[in-house]
NUNUNU-838045 format. One record per residue: residue number from 1; chain; x, y, z of N, C-alpha, C in turn. Coordinates in nm, 3 decimals, decimal comma. Example, Ala and Ser with C-alpha at 12.3 -4.5 7.8 and 13.67 -1.06 7.14 Angstrom:
BEGIN
<node k="1" c="A" n_px="1,319" n_py="-0,569" n_pz="0,780" ca_px="1,230" ca_py="-0,450" ca_pz="0,780" c_px="1,320" c_py="-0,330" c_pz="0,780"/>
<node k="2" c="A" n_px="1,285" n_py="-0,225" n_pz="0,708" ca_px="1,367" ca_py="-0,106" ca_pz="0,714" c_px="1,290" c_py="0,003" c_pz="0,787"/>
% end
This chain:
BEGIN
<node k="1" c="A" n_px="4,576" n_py="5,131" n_pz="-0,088" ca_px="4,547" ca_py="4,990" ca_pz="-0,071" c_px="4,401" c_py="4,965" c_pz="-0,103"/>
<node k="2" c="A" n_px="4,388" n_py="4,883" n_pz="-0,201" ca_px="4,257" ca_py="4,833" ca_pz="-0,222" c_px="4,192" c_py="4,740" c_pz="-0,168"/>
<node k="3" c="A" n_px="4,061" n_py="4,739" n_pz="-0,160" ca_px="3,965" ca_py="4,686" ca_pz="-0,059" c_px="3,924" c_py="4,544" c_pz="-0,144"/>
<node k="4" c="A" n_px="3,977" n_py="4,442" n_pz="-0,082" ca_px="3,926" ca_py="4,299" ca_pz="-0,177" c_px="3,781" c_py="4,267" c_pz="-0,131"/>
<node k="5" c="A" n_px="3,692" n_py="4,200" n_pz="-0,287" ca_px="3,618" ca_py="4,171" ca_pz="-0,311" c_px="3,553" c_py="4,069" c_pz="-0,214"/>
<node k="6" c="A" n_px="3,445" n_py="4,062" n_pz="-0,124" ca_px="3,460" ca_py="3,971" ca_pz="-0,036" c_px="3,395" c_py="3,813" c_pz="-0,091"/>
<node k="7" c="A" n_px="3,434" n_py="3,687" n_pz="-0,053" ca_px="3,381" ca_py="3,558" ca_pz="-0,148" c_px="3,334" c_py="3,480" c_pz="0,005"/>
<node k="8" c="A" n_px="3,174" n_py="3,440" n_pz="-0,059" ca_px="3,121" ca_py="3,387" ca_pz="0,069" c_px="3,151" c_py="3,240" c_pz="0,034"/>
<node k="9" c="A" n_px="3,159" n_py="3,124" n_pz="0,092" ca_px="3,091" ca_py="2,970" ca_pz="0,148" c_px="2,984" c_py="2,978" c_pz="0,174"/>
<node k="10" c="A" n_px="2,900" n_py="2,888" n_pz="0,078" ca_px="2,727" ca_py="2,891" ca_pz="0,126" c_px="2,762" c_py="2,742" c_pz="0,124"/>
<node k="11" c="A" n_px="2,700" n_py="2,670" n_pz="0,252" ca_px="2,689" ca_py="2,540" ca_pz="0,231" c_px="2,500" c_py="2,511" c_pz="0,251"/>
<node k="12" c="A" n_px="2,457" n_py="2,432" n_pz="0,178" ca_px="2,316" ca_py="2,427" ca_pz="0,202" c_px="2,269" c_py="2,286" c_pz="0,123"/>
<node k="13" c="A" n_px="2,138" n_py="2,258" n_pz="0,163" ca_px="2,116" ca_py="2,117" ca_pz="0,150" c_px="2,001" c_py="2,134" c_pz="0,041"/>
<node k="14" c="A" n_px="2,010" n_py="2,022" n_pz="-0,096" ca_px="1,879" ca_py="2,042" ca_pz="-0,196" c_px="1,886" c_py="1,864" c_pz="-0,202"/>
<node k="15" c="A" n_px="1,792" n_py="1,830" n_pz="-0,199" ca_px="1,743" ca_py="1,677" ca_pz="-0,247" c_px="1,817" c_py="1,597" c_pz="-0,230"/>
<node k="16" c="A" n_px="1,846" n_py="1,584" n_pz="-0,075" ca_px="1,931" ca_py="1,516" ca_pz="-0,015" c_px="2,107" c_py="1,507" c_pz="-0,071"/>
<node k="17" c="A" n_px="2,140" n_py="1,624" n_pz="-0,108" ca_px="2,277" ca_py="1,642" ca_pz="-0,155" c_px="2,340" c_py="1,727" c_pz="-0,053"/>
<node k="18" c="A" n_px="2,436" n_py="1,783" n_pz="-0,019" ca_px="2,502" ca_py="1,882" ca_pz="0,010" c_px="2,586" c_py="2,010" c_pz="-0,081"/>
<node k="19" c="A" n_px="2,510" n_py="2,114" n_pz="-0,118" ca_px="2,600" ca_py="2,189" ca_pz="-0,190" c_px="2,678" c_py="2,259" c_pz="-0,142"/>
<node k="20" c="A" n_px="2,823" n_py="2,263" n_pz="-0,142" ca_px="2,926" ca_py="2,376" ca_pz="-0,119" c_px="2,980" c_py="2,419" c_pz="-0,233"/>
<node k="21" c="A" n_px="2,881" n_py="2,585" n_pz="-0,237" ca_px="2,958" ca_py="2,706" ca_pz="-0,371" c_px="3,025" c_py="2,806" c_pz="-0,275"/>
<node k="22" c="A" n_px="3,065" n_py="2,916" n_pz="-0,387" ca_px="3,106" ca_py="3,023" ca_pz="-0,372" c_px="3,074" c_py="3,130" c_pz="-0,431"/>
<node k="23" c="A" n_px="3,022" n_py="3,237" n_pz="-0,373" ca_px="2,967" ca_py="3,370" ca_pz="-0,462" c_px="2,968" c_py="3,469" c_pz="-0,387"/>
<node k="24" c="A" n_px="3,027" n_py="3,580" n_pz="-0,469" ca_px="3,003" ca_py="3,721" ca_pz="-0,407" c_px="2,923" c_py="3,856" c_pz="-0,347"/>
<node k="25" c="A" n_px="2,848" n_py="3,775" n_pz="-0,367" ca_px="2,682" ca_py="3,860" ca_pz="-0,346" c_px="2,580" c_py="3,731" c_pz="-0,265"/>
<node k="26" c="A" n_px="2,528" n_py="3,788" n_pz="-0,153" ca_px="2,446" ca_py="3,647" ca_pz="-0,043" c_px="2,346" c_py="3,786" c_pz="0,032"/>
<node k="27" c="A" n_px="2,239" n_py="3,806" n_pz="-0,013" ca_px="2,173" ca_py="3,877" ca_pz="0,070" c_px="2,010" c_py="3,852" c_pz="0,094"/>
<node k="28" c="A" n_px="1,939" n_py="3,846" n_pz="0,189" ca_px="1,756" ca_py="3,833" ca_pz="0,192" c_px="1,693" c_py="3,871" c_pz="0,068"/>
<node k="29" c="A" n_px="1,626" n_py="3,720" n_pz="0,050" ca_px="1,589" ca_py="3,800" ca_pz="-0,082" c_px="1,419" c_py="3,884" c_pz="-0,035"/>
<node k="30" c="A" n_px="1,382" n_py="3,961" n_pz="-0,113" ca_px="1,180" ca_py="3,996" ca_pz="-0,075" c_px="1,099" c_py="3,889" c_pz="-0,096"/>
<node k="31" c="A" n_px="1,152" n_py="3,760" n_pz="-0,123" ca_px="1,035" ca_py="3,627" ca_pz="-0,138" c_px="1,081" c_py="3,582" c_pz="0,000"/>
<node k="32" c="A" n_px="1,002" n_py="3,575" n_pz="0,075" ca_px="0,989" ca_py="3,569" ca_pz="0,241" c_px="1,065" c_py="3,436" c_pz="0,221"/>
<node k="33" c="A" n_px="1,150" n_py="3,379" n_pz="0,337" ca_px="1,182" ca_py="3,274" ca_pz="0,345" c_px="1,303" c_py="3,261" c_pz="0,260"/>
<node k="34" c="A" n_px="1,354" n_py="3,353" n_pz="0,177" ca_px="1,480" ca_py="3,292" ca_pz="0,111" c_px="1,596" c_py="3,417" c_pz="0,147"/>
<node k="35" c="A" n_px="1,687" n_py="3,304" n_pz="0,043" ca_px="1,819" ca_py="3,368" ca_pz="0,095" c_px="1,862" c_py="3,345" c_pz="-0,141"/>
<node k="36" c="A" n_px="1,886" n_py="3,511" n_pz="-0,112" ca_px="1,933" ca_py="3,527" ca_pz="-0,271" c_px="2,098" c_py="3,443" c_pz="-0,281"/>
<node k="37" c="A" n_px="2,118" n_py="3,397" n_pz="-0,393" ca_px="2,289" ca_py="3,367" ca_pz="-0,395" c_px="2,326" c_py="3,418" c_pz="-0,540"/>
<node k="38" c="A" n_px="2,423" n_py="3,537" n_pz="-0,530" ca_px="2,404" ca_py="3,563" ca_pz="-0,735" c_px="2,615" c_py="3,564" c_pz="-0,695"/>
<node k="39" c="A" n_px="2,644" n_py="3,577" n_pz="-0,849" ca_px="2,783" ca_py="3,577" ca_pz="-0,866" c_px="2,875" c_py="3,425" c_pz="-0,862"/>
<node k="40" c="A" n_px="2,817" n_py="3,361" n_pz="-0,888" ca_px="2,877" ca_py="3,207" ca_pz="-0,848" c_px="3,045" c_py="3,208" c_pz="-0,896"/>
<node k="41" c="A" n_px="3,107" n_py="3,197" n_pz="-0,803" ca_px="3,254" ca_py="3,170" ca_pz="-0,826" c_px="3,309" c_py="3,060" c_pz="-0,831"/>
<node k="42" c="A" n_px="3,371" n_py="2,971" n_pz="-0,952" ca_px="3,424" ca_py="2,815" ca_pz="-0,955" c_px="3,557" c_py="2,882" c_pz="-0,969"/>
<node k="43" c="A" n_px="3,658" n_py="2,758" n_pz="-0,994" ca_px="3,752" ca_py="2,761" ca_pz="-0,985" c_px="3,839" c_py="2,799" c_pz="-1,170"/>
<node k="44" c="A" n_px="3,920" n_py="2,826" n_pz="-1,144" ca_px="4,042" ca_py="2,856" ca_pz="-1,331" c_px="4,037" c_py="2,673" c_pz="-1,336"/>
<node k="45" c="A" n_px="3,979" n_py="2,713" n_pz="-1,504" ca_px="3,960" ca_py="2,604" ca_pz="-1,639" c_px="4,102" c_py="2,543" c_pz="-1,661"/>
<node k="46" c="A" n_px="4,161" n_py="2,657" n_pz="-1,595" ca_px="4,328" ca_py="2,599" ca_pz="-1,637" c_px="4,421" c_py="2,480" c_pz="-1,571"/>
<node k="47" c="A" n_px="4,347" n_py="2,441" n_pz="-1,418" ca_px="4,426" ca_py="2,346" ca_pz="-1,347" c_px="4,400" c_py="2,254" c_pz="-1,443"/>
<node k="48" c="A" n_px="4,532" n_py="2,125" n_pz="-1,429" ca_px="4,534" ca_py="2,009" ca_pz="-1,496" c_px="4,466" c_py="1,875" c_pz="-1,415"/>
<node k="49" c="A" n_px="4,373" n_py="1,917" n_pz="-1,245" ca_px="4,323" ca_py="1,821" ca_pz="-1,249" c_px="4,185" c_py="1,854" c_pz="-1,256"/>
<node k="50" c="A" n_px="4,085" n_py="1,790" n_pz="-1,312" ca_px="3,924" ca_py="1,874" ca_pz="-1,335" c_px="3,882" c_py="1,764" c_pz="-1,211"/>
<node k="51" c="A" n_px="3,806" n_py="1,840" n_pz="-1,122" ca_px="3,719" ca_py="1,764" ca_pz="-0,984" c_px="3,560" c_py="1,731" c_pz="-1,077"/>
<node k="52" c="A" n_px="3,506" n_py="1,646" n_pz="-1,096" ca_px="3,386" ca_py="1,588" ca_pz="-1,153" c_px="3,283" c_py="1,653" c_pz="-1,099"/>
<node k="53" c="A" n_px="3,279" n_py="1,691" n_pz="-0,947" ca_px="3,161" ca_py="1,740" ca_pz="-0,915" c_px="3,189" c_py="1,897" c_pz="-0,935"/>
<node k="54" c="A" n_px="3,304" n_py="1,893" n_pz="-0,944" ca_px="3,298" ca_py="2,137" ca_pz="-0,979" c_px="3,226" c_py="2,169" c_pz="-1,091"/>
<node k="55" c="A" n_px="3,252" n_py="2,010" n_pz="-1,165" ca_px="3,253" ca_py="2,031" ca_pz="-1,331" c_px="3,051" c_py="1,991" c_pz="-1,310"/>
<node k="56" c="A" n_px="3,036" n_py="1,919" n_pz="-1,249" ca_px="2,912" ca_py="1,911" ca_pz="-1,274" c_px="2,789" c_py="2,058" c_pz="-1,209"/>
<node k="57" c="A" n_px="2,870" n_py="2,103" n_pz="-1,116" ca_px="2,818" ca_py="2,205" ca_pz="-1,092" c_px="2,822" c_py="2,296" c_pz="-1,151"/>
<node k="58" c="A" n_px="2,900" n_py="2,342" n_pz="-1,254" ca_px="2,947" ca_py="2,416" ca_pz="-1,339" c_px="2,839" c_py="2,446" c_pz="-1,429"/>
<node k="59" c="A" n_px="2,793" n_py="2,292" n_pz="-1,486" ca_px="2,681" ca_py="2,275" ca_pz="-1,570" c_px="2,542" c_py="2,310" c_pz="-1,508"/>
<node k="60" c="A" n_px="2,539" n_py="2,308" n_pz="-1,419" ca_px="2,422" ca_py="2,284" ca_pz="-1,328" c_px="2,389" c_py="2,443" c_pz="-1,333"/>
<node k="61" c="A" n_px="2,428" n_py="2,504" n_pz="-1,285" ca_px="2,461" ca_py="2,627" ca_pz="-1,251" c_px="2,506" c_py="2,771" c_pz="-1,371"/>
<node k="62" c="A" n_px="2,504" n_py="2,707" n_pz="-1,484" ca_px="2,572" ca_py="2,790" ca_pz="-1,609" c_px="2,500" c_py="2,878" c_pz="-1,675"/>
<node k="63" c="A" n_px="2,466" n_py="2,955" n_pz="-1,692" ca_px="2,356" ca_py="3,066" ca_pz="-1,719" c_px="2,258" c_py="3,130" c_pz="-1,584"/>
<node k="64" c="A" n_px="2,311" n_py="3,079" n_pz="-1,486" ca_px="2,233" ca_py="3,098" ca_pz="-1,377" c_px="2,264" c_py="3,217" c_pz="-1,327"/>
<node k="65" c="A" n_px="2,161" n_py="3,308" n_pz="-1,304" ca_px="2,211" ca_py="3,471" ca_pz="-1,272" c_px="2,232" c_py="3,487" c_pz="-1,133"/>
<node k="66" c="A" n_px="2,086" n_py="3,429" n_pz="-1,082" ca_px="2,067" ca_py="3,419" ca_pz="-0,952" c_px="2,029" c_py="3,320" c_pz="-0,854"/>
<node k="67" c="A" n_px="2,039" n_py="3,309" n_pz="-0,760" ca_px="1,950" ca_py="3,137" ca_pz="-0,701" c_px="1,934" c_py="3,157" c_pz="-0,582"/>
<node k="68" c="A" n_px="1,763" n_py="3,131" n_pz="-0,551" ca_px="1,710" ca_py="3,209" ca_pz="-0,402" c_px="1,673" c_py="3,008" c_pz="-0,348"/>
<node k="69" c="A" n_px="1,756" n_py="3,027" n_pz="-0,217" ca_px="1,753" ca_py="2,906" ca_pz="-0,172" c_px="1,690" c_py="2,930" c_pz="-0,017"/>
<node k="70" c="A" n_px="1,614" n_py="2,814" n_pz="-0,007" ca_px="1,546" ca_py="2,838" ca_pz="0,104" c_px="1,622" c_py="2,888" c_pz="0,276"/>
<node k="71" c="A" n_px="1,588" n_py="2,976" n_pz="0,324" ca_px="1,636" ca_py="2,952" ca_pz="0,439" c_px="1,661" c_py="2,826" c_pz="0,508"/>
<node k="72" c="A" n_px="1,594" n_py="2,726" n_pz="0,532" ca_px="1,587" ca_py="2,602" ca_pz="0,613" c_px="1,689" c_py="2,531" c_pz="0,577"/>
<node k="73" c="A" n_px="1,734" n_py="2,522" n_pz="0,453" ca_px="1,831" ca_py="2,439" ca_pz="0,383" c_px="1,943" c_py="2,491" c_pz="0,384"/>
<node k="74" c="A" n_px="1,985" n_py="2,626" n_pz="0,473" ca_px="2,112" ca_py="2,694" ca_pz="0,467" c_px="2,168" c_py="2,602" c_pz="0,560"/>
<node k="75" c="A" n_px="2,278" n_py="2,531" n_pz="0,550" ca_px="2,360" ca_py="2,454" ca_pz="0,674" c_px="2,466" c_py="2,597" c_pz="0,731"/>
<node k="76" c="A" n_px="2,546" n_py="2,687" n_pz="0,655" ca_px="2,635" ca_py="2,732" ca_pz="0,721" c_px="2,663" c_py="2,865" c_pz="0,567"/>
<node k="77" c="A" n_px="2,675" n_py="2,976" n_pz="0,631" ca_px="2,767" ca_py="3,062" ca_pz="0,576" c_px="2,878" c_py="3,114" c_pz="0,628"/>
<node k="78" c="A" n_px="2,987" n_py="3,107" n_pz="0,561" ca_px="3,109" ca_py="3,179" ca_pz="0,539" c_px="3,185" c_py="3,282" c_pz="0,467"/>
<node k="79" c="A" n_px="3,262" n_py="3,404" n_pz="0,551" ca_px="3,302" ca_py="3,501" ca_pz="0,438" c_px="3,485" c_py="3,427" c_pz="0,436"/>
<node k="80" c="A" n_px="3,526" n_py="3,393" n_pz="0,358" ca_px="3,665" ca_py="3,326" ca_pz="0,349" c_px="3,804" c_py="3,424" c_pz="0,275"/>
<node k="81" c="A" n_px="3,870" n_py="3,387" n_pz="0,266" ca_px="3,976" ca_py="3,446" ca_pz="0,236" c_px="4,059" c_py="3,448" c_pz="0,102"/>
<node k="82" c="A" n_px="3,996" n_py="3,283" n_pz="0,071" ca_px="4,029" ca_py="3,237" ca_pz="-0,080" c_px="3,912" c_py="3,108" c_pz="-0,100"/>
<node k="83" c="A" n_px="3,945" n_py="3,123" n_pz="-0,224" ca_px="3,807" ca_py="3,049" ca_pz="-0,309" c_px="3,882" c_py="2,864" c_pz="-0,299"/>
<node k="84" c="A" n_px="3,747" n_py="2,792" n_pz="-0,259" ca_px="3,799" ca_py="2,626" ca_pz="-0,209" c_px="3,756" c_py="2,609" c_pz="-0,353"/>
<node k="85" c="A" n_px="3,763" n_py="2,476" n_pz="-0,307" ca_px="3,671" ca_py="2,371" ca_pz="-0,422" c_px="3,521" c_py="2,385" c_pz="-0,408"/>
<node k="86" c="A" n_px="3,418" n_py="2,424" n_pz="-0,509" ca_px="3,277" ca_py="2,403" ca_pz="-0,523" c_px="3,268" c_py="2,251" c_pz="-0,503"/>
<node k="87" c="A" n_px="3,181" n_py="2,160" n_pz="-0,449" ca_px="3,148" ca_py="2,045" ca_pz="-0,454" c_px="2,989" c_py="1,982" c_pz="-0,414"/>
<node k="88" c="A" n_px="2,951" n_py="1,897" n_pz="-0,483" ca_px="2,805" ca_py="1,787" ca_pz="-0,399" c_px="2,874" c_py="1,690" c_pz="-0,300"/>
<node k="89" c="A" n_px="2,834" n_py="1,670" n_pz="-0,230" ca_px="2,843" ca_py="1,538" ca_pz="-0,174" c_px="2,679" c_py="1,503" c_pz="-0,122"/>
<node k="90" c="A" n_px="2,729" n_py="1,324" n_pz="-0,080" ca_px="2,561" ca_py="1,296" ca_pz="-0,024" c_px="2,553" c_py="1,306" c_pz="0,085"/>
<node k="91" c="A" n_px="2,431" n_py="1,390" n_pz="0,148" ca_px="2,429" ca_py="1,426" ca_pz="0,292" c_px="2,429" c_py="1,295" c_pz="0,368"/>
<node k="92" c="A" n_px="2,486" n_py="1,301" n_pz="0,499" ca_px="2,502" ca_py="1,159" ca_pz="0,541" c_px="2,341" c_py="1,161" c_pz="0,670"/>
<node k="93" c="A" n_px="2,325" n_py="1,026" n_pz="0,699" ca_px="2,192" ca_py="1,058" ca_pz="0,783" c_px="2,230" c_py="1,118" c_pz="0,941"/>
<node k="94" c="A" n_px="2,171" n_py="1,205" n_pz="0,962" ca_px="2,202" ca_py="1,269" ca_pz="1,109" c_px="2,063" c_py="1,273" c_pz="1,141"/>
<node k="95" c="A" n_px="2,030" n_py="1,138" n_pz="1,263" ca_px="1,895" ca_py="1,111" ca_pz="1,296" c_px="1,881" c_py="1,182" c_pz="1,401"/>
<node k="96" c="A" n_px="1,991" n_py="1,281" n_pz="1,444" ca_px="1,975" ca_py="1,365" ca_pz="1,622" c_px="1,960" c_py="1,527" c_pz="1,564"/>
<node k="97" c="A" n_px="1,968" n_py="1,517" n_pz="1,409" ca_px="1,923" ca_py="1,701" ca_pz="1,387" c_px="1,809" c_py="1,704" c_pz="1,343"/>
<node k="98" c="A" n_px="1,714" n_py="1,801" n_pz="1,313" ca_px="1,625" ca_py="1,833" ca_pz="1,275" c_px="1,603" c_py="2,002" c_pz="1,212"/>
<node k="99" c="A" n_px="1,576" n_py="1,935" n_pz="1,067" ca_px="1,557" ca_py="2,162" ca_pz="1,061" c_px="1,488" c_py="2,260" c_pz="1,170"/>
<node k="100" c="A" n_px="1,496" n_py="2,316" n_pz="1,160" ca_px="1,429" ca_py="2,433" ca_pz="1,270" c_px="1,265" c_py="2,459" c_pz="1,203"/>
<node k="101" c="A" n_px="1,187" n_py="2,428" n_pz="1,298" ca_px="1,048" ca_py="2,502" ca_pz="1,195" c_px="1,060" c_py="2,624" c_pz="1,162"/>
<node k="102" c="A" n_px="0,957" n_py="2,677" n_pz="1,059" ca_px="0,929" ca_py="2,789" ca_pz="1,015" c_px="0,816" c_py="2,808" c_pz="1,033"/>
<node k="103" c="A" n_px="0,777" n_py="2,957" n_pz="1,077" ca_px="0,637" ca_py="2,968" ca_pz="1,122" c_px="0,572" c_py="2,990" c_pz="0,982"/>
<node k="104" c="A" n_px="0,467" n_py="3,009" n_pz="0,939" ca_px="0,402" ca_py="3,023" ca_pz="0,840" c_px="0,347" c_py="3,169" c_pz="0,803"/>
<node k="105" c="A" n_px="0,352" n_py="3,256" n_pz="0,721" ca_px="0,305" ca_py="3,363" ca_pz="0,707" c_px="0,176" c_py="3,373" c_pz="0,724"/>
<node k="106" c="A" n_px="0,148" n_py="3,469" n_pz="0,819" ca_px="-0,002" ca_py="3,559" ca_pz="0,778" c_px="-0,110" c_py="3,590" c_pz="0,661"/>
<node k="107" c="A" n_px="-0,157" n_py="3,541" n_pz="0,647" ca_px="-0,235" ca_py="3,603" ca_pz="0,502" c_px="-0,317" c_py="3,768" c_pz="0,547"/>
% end
């Protein structure tokens, strides 16, 4: 019995969007403060309905090897079972959260 490939949920926040991908590889990157994301997994070219935002992420994202996203902006990781839909949406206002500070490195 073979050991399946594991596929994370990274949900995380860039310029007031919400991104939810999928990729197989999620580990610390050595640039203090981030979080590496490489392997990006979308969905088969083959379904007959195309989602606008998979497709725009698609583009967004297309030659992209790797992508070190800030810690602060991580909303949630997940290891899942099967691959969802990639999507943006617009973050909605939540005036009762606040990111967590980050202390500042040492020089």
């Amino acid at each position: 019995m073979s050991k399946r490939e594991p596929i994370y949920k990274v949900i995380f926040l860039n310029q007031g969007q919400v991104y939810e991908m999928y990729a197989k590889q999620i580990f610390q990157s050595d640039l203090w403060g981030f979080l590496e994301v490489e392997e990006f997994v979308f969905g088969e070219r083959s379904q007959l309905v195309v989602d606008p935002s998979e497709e725009k992420l698609k583009a967004q994202f297309d030659g992209v090897v790797r992508s070190f996203v800030p810690m602060h902006s991580i909303v949630r990781i997940d290891e899942v079972e099967r691959l969802g839909t990639p999507k943006i949406s617009e973050a909605r206002s939540m005036s009762n959260v606040m990111p967590f500070p980050m202390p500042m490195p040492d020089k």
